[in-house]
C-alpha positions in Angstrom: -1.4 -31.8 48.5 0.3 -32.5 51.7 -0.4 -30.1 53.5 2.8 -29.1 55.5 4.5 -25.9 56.3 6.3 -24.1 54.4 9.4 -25.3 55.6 8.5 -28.7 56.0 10.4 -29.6 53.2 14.1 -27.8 54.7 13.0 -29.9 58.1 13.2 -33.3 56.3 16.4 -32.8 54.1 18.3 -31.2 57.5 17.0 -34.8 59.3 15.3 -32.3 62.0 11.9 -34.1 61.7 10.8 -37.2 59.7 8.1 -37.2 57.8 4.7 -39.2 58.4 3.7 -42.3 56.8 1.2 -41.0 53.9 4.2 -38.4 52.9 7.0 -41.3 52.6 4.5 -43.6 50.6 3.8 -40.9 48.3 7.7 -39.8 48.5 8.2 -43.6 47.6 5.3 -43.8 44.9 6.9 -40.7 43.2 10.5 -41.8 43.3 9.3 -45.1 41.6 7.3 -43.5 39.2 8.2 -39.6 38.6 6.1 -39.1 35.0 3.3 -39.7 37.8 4.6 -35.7 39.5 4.3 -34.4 35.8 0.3 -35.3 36.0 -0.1 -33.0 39.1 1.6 -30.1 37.8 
């Protein structure tokens, strides 16, 4: 879904890289409303 490398993930949460716009709106849209992450599982 947003389409990043495998260790995209380990990049952000070791502050190497920050991550783009779309990804920290939908970062932000899930941290408001997780039961929304339950819907794409």
């Amino acid at each position: 879904m947003l389409q990043v490398g495998a260790t995209a993930f380990d990049k952000y949460e070791w502050g190497l890289v920050q991550p783009g716009g779309p990804t920290v709106q939908l970062i932000q849209v899930f941290d408001r409303h997780s039961e929304l992450a339950d819907e794409l599982r």
